[in-house]
C-alpha positions in Angstrom: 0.1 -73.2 116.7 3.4 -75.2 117.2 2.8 -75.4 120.9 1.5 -78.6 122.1 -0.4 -77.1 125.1 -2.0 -74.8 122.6 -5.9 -76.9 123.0 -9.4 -75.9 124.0 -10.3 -72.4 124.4 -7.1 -71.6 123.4 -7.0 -73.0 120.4 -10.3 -72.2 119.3 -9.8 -68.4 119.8 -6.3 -69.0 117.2 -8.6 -70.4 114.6 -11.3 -67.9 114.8 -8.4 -64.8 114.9 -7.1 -66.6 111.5 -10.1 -67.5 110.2 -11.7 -63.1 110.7 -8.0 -62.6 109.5 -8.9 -64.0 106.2 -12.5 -62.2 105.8 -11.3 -58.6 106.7 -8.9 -59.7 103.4 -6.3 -57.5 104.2 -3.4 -56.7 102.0 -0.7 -57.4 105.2 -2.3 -60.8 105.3 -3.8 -62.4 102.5 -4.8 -66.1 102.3 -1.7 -67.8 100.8 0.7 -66.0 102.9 -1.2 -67.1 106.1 -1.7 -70.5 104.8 2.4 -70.7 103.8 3.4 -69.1 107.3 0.4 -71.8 109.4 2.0 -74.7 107.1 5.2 -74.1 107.5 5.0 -74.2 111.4 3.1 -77.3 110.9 5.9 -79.0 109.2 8.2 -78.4 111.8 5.7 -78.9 114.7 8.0 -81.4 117.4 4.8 -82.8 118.8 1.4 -85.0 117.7 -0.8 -82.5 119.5 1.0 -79.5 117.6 0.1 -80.8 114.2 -3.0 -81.3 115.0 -3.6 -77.8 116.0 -2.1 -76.2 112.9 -4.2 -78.6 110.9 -6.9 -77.1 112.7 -5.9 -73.5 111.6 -5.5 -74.5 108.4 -9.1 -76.1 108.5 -10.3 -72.7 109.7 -8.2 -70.7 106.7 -9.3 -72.6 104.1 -13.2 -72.5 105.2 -13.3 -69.0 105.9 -11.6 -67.7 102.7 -14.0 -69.6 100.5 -14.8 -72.7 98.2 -12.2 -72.1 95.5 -9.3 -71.9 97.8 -10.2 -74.6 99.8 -10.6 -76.9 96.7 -7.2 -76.1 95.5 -5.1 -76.2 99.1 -7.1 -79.4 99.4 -5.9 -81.0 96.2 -2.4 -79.6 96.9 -2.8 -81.5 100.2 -3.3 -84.6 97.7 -0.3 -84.2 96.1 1.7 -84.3 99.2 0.0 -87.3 100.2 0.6 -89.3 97.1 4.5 -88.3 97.0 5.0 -90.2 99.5 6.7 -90.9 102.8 9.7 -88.6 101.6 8.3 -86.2 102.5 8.8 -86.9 106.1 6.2 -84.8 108.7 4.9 -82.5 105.6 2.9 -86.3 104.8 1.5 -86.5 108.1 0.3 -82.7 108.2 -1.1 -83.3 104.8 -3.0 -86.1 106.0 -4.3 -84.0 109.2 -5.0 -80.8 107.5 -7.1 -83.2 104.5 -9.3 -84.5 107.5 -10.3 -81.5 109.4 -11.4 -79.9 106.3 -13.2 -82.7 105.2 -14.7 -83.0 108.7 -16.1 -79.5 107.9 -17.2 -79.4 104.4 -17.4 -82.3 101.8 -14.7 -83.5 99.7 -16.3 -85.7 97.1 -15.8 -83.9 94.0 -12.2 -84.9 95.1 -12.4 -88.1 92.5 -10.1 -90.6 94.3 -9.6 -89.0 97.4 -10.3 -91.8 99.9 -8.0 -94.1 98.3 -5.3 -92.0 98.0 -5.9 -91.8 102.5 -6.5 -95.4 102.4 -3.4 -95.9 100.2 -0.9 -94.6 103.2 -1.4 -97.6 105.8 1.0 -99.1 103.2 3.7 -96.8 105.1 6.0 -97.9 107.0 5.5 -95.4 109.3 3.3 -95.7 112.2 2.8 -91.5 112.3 1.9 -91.8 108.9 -1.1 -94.6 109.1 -2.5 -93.0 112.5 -2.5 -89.6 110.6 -3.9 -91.2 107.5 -6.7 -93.7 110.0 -7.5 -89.9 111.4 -7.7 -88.0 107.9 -9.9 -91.0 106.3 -12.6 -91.0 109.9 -13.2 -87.2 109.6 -13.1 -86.7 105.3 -16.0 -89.6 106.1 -17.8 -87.4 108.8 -18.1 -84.6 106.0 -20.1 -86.8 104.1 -21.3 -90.2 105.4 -23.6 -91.4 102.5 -21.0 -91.3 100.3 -17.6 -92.6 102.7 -18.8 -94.5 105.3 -19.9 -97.7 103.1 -16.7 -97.2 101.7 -14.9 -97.4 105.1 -17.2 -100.2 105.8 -16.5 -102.3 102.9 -12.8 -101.7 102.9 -12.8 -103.2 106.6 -13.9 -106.5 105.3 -11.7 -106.5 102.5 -8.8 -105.8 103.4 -8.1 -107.8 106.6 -4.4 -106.8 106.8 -5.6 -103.2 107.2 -8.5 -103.6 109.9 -6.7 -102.1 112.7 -6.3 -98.6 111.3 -9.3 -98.9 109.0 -11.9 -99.6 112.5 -9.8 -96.4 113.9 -10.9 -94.7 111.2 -14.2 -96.1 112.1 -13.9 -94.8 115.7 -13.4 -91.3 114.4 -16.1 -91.1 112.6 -18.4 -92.3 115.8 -16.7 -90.1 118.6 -16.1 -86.8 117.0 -18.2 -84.2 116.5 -18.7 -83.6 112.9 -17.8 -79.4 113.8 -15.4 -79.6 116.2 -14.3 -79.3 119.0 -17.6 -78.5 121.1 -20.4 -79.5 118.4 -22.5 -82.4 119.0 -21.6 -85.4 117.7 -22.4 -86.5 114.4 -25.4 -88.4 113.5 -25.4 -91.6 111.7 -28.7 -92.2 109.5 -30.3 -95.7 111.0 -29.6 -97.8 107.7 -25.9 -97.1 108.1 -25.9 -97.7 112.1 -27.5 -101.1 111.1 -24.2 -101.9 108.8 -21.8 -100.4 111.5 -23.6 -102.3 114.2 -23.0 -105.6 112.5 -20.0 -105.5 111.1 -18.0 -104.4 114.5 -20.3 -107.8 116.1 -18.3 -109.6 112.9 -15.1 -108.4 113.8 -15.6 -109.1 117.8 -14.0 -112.7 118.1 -10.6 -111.7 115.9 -7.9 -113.5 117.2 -5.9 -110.2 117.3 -6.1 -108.5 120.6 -5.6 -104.6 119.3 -8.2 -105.5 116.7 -10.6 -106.3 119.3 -9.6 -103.6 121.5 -10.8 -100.9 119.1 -14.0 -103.2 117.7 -14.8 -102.4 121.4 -14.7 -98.8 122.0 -15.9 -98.3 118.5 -19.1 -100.7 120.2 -19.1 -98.9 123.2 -19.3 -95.5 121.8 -21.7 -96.6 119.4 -23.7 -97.6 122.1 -23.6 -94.0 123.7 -25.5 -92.9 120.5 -28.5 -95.1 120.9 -28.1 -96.8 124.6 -31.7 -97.9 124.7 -31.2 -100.1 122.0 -27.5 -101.3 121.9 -26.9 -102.3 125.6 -29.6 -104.8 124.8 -28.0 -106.1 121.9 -24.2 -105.8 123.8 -26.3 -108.2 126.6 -27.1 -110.5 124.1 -24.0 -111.7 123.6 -22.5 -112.1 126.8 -23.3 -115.8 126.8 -21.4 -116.0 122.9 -19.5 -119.5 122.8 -16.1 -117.6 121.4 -14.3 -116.1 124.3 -13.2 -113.1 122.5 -16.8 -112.1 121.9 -17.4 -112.2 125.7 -14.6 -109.9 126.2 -15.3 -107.7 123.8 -18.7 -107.2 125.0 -17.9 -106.1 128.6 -15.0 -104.2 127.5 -17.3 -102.2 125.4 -19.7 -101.5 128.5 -16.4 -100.0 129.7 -15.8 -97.7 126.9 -19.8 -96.4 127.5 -18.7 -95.0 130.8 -16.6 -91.8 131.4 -17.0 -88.7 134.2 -19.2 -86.8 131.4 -23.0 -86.7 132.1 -24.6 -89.0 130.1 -28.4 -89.1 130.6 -29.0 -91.7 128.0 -26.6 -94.0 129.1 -27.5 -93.2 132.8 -31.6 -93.9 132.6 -30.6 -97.5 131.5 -27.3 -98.6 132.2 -28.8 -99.9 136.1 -30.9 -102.5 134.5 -28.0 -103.7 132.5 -24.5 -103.5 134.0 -25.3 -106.1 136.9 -25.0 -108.7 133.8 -21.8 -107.7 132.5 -20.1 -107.2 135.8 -21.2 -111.1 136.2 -18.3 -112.5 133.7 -16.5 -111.6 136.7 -16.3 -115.6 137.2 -16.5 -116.4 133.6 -14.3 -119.6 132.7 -11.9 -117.7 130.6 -9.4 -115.3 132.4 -9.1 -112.9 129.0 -13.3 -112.4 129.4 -12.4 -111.8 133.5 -9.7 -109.6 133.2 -12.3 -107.5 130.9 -14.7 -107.8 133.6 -12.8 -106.6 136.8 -11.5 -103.9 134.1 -15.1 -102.4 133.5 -16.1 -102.8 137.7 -12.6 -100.5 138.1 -14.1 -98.0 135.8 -17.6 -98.2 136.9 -16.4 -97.8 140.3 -14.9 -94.7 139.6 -17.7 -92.8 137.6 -20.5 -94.6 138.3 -19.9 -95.6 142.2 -23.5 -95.2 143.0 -24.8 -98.2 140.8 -21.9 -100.4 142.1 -22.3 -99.9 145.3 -25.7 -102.4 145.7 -23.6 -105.0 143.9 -21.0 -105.4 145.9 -22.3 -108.1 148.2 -21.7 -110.5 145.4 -19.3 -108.9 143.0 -16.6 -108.6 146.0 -16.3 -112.4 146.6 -15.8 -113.1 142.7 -13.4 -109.8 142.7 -11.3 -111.7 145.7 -11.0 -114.8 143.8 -8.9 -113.0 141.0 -6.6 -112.1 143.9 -5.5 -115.4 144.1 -2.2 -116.7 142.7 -3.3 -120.1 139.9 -1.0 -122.6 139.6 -2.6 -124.0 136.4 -2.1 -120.2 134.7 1.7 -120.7 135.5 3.7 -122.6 132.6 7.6 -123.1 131.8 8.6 -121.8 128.5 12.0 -123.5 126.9 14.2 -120.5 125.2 17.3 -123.3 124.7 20.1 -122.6 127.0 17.2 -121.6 129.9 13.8 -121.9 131.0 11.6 -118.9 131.1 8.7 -119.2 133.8 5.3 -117.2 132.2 2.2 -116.6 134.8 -0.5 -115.8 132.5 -2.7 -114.8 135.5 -0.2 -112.1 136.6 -2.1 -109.4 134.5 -5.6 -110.5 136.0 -3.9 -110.5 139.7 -3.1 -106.9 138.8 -6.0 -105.8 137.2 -7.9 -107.0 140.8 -6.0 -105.3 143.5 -6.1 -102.1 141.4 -10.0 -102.4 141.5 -10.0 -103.0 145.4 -8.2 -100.0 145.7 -10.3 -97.5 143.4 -13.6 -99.4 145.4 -11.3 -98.7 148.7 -11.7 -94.8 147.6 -15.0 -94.5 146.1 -17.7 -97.3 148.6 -15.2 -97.2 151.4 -18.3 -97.3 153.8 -19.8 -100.5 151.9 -16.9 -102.6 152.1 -16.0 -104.7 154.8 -12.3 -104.1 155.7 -11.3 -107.3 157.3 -12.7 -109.3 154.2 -10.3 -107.2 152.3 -7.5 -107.4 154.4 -7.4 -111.3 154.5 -7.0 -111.3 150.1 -4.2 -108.4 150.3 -2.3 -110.2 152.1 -1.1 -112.4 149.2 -0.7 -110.1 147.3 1.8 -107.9 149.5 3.7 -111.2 148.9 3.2 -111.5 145.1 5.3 -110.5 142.2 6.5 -106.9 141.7 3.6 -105.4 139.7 1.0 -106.6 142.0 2.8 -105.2 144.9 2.5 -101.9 144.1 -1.2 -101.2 144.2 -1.6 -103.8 146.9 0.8 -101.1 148.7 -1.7 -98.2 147.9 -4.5 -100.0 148.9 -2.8 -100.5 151.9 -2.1 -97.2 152.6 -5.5 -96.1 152.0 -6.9 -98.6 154.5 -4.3 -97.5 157.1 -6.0 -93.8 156.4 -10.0 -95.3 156.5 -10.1 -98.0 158.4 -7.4 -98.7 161.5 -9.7 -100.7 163.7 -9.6 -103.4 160.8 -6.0 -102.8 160.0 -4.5 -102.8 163.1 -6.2 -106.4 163.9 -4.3 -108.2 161.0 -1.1 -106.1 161.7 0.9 -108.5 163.1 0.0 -110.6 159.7 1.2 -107.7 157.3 5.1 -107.8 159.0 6.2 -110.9 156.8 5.1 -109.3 153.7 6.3 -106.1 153.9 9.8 -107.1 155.4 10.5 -109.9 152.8 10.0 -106.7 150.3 12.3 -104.9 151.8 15.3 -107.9 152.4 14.6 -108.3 148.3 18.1 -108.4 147.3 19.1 -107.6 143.4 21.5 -109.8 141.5 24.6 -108.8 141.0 24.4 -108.1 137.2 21.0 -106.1 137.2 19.8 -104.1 134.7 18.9 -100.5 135.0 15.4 -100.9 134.5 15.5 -103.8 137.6 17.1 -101.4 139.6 14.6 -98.8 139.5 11.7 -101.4 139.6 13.2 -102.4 143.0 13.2 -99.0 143.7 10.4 -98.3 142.9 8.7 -101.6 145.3 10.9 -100.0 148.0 9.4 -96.9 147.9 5.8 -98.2 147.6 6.5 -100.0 150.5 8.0 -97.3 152.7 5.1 -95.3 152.1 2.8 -97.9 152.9 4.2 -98.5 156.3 5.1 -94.8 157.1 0.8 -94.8 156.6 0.6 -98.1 159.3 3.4 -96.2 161.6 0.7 -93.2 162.2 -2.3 -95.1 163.1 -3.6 -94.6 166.3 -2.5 -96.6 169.0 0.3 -98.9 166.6 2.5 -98.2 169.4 0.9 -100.9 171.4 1.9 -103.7 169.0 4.7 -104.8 169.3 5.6 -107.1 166.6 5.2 -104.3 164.2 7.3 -101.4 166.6 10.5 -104.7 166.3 9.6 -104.9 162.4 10.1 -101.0 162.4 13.7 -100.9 164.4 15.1 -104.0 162.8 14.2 -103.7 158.8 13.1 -99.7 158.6 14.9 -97.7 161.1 18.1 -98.4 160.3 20.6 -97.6 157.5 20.3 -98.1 154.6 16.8 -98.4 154.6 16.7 -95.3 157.1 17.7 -93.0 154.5 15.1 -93.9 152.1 12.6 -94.1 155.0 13.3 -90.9 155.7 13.0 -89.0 152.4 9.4 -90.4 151.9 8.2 -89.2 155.6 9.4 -86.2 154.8 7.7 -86.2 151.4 4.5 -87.8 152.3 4.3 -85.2 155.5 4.8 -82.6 153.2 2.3 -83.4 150.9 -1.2 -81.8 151.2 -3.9 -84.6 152.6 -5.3 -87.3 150.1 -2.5 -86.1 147.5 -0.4 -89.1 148.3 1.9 -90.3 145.1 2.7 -93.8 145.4 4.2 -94.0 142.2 
């Protein structure tokens, strides 16, 4: 149970071998002595994943040897919790082993019980209120007439505690109420209509992590009943706050994952087309979430993106583009600190165009996309490197294309690699500029195998002048030799 790559099949087989352990009631192995042993690794578990597995176990213990020794582990469990951060992991196991067995089976005649849980995001210990936003989501699950107003109310009264409280939210809308591999729980339509509006209350907070879980708790909401929420998600797309905006599209992108999803899937194409439109909204934040959603729709939902393109791709470009109005000085005293607030959204863009480079390769004009990467091969570190990839990948899909705006790419890509350090750099800028370099090796060891490259000329003089020769060689070398190696379409540009 310690191990942390102890999970699915795996992991269920340990809790049912404990669980018939405890039924066939032998004297080797009675119930406290397999709860002590399973605790005990718990407490000195080195890993997140681990603790939740032996909370798992001792879920299954408890349930299997019967109501009377699961009410008195659990309000031993209590006591732990309430003694307080002393206690070091043995808290945080408490806190995990209290939620999976109230995911299971109900813990109200536990008087107190969820604010004791609640009680723990006074810790200063980050472990201690994930474990404790965990513990209060799945003790709700176990009984949702009774804690899920509770959770509700407490997220409107006590602001200061809204993150972790909306993660205990989360958990109680994305996780099966029996486990792993149960369907997910059901929430009774008066208590969706209070969930439902108080996560549109929370959307506009001015505190970015806040909305970033108000939106996936929205977007897998939504997943429950898609018929009815995308609507309502659509709705407020045209919300005069900003933050609303965003939050809406980025909770379209928490609807979508590689899992079937039939719901979703019979009405999500008369819908996305309208969220994928903030694309050119007037606030970068609500574009960023935008291009964010098209990257993941891209990738598991290709076919539905694919008729869009014709207009998403010119709004897509435009985010490519360095803004000299998102560029501002900021004065630290002795020096002046430049800040590009568009840097994030540049980056956000060229790792679209390359996940849309992979999946609608076919209905994407290459030259178009050639003319906005060029820009970017000349932009700031972190929007190099998928501009690099995507380069690459063209240089593997479409040569004709690349091989026209060749001569164009040779600036770029030497300028990278004449990028000298200063003299007192850091660690962490040394291996960034490693990193660049290596990007860009491999992108031009992809242009030096096209067919017929040997024919231009400016590129083969690029090659012998700035590649071919040491020190550069050396690194040049080792990624031909790694890139070669490597089985096709398992390049690692990272």
């Amino acid at each position: 149970a310690q191990s942390s790559l102890l999970q699915g099949a795996c992991l269920l087989a340990l809790q049912q071998f404990f669980s018939a352990l405890v039924r066939a009631d032998t004297p080797a192995a009675p119930f406290g002595k397999l709860l002590e042993a399973v605790t005990q690794a718990g407490r000195t578990a080195g890993t997140k994943q681990a603790g939740h597995s032996v909370a798992l176990c001792v879920a299954g213990l408890c349930l299997a040897a019967g109501e009377q020794a699961c009410r008195s582990t659990v309000e031993d469990l209590l006591a732990t919790i309430k003694a307080g951060d002393g206690q070091g992991n043995t808290r945080v196991l408490a806190l995990l082993c209290v939620g999976e067995i109230g995911r299971r089976t109900d813990l109200s005649a536990h008087a107190g019980l969820e604010g004791e849980v609640t009680e723990c995001f006074a810790s200063p210990s980050e472990e201690v209120k994930s474990a404790a936003a965990y513990s209060l989501g799945s003790i709700t699950v176990g009984n949702l007439g009774r804690y899920l107003p509770y959770v509700l109310a407490q997220i409107t009264e006590r602001p200061k505690l809204q993150y972790y409280l909306l993660f205990a939210l989360k958990e109680v809308i994305t996780t099966p109420a029996g486990g792993e591999g149960a369907e997910a729980v059901t929430i009774p339509a008066a208590l969706m209509e209070g969930v439902l509006n108080l996560l549109l209350s929370h959307c506009e907070s001015d505190e970015e992590g806040v909305r970033n879980v108000v939106a996936d708790c929205l977007g897998k909401l939504t997943l429950l009943v898609p018929d009815k929420l995308l609507p309502v998600l659509g709705e407020r797309l045209t919300a005069p706050s900003p933050n609303a905006r965003a939050t809406m599209v980025m909770a379209l992108k928490f609807t979508i994952s590689d899992r079937p999803q039939p719901a979703l899937d019979a009405v999500l194409p008369q819908h996305i087309a309208r969220f994928l439109a903030l694309i050119e909204d007037s606030d970068r934040h609500v574009r960023r979430a935008a291009v964010q959603a098209l990257h993941v729709a891209a990738h598991h939902k290709a076919s539905l993106i694919v008729p869009l393109l014709p207009q998403l791709l010119p709004l897509l470009y435009q985010q490519t583009l360095q803004r000299p109005e998102l560029v501002r000085t900021v004065d630290l005293g002795p020096f002046k600190h430049i800040v590009d607030d568009g840097l994030e959204l540049r980056k956000s863009a060229f790792e679209c165009m390359d996940t849309l480079l992979d999946q609608c390769l076919d209905a994407i004009d290459a030259h178009a996309f050639l003319q906005h990467l060029k820009s970017g091969l000349a932009d700031h570190y972190d929007v190099k490197l998928p501009c690099h990839l995507v380069l690459a990948r063209l240089a593997a899909g479409a040569v004709p294309a690349v091989l026209a705006a060749l001569d164009d790419l040779v600036e770029p890509l030497e300028k990278t690699l004449a990028q000298k350090l200063k003299q007192d750099a850091v660690k962490q800028e040394v291996d960034r500029n490693e990193d660049m370099l290596r990007s860009a090796l491999l992108a031009i060891h992809a242009l030096s195998k096209m067919a017929d490259v040997e024919s231009h000329p400016r590129f083969q003089a690029f090659l012998k002048r700035a590649v071919l020769v040491e020190p550069m060689l050396t690194r040049y070398n080792a990624v031909r030799s790694e890139t070669d190696a490597a089985p096709a379409g398992t390049m690692d540009m990272s």
